[in-house]
C-alpha positions as CSV (number, residue, x, y, z in Angstrom):
1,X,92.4,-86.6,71.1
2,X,89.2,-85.3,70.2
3,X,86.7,-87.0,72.6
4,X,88.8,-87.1,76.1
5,X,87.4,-83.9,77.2
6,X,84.1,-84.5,75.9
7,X,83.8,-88.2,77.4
8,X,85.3,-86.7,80.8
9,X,82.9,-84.2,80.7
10,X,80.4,-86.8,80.1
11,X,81.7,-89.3,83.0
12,X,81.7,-86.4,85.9
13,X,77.7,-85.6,84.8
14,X,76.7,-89.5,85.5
15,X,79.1,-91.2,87.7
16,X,79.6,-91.3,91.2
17,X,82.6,-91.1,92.7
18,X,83.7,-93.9,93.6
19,X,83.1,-95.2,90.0
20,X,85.0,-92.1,88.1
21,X,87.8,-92.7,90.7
22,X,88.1,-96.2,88.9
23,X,87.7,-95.4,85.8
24,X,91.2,-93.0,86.0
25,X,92.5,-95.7,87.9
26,X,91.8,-97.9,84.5
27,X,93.0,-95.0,82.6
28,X,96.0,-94.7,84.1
29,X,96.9,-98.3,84.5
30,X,95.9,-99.2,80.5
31,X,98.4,-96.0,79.7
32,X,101.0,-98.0,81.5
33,X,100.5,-101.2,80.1
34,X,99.9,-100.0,76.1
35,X,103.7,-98.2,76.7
36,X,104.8,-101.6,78.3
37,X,103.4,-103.9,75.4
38,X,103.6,-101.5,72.8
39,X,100.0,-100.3,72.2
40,X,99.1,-96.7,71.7
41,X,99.0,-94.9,74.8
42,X,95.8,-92.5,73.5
43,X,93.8,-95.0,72.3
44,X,94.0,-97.2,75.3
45,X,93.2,-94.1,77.2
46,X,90.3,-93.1,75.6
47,X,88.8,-96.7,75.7
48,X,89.6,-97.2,79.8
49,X,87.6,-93.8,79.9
50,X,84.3,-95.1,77.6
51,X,84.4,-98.9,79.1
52,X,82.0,-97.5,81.9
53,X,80.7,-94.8,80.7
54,X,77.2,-96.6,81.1
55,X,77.5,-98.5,83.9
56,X,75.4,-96.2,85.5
57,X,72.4,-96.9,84.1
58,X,69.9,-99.6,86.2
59,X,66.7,-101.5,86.6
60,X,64.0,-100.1,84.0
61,X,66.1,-97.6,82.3
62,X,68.9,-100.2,81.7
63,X,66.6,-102.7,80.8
64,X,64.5,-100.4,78.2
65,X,68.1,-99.2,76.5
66,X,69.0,-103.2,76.2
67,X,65.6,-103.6,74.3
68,X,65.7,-100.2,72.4
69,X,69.4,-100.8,71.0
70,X,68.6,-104.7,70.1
71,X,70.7,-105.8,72.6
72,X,70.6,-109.8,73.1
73,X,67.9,-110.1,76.4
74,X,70.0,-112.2,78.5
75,X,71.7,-108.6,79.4
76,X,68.2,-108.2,81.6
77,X,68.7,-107.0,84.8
78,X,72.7,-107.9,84.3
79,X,74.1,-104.3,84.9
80,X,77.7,-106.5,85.1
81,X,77.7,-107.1,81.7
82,X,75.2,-105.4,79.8
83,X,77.1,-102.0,80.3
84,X,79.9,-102.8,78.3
85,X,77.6,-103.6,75.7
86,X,75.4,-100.6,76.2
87,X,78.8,-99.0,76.1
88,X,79.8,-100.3,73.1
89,X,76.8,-98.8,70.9
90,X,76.5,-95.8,72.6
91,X,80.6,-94.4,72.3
92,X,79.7,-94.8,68.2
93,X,76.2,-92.3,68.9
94,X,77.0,-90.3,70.9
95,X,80.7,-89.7,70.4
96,X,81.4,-90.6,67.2
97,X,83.8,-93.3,68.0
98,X,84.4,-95.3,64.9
99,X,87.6,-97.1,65.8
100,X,86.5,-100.8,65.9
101,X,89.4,-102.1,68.1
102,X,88.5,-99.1,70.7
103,X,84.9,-100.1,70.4
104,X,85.5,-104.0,71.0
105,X,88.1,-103.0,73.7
106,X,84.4,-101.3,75.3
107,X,82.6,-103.8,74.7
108,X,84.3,-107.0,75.7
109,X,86.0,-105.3,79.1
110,X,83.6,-107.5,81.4
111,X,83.8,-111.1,79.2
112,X,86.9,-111.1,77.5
113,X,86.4,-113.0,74.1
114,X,88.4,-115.4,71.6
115,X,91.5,-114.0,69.4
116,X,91.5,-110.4,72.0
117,X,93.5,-107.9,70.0
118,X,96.1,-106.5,72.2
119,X,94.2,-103.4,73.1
120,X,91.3,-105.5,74.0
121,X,93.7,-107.6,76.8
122,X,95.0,-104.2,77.8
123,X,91.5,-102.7,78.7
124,X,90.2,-105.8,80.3
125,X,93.4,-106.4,82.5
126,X,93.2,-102.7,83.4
127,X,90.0,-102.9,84.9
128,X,90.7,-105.7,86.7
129,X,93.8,-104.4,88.3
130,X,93.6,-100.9,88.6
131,X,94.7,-99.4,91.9
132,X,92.0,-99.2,93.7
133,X,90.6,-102.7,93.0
134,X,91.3,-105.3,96.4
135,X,90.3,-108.6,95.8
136,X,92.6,-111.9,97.0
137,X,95.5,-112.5,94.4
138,X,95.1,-109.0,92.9
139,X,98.6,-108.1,93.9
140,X,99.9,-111.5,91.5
141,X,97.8,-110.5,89.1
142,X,99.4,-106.9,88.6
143,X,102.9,-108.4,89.0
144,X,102.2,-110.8,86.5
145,X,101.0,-107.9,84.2
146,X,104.2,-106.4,84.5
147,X,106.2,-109.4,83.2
148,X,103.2,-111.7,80.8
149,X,99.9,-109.9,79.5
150,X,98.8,-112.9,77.8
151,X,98.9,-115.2,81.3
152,X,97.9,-112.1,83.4
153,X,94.8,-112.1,81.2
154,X,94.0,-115.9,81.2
155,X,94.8,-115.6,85.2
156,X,92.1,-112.7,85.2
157,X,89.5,-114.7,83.5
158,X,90.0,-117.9,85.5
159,X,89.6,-115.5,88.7
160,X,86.6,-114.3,87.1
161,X,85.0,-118.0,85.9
162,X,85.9,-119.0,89.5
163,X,84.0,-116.8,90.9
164,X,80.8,-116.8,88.6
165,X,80.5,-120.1,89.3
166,X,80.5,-120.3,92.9
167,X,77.7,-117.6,92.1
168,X,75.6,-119.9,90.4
169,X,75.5,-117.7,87.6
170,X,76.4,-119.1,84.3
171,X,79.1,-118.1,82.9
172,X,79.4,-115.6,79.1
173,X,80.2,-117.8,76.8
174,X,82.8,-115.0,75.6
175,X,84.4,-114.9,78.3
176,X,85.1,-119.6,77.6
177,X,86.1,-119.1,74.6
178,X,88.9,-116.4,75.7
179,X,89.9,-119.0,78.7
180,X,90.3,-121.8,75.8
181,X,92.1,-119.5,73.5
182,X,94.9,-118.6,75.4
183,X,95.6,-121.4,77.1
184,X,96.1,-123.1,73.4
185,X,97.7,-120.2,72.3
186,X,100.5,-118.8,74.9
């Protein structure tokens, strides 16, 4: 595809190792899932490569680009989810992405939202489960993404809700309304 070298080109100028090291980790894993489930391959692995290609950005210069592209404020000093966002707006500028369910797959990765498309689960479950990710009941999670995306996913957010809330944080409101959907809808 047109923008994987360009995007890769982009992602070894601005992010540290550690991060790029994920981000083929959630390229790799969302190629294995979109054959699995029967999503295309390239797209999923061309969206695993945008959904952090911002996340590098912090304090005053993430805050001014929240503000500069209209972006709701309550992605202030939120780096967690204002980069998918960020993300979001900034694959159409600057690389001329136009596919909207590439795009969304960017831009809900961190939140999840109601009626995900399957593309969207794909990405989100990727990041979450990617190799080098080690959190308790990641192992279930990716064997349960072998067999169900659809409860992998809901399983995913529930971790995620979890563990906002012993935070203190409130949690997205997207990321609700994806818990409620599929557990009315599976």
């Amino acid at each position: 595809m047109k923008n994987m070298e360009s995007i890769d080109n982009f992602l070894k100028a601005h992010l540290k190792e550690s991060r790029l090291r994920h981000t083929y980790g959630v390229r790799d894993t969302a190629v294995h899932l979109a054959k699995l489930y029967g999503a295309d391959p390239e797209k999923a692995a061309l969206a695993a490569l945008y959904h952090d290609s911002y996340r590098w950005l912090k304090g005053e210069e993430m805050n001014r680009c929240i503000d500069e592209l209209g972006l709701d404020k309550r992605y202030f000093d939120n780096p967690s989810l204002a980069h998918s966002k960020i993300a979001a707006i900034m694959i159409q500028k600057e690389f001329g992405e136009s596919d909207s369910d590439i795009i969304n797959a960017v831009c809900y990765h961190t939140t999840g939202r109601d009626k995900m498309s399957l593309l969207e689960k794909i990405i989100y479950l990727a990041d979450a489960i990617e190799p080098s990710r080690e959190y308790p009941r990641v192992d279930k999670l990716r064997a349960l993404a072998e067999i169900n995306l659809d409860r992998a996913c809901l399983e995913s957010l529930k971790n995620t809700a979890d563990f906002v809330k012993k935070t203190g944080s409130p949690l997205d409101s997207d990321t609700t309304a994806a818990i409620k959907y599929l557990e009315t809808n599976i």
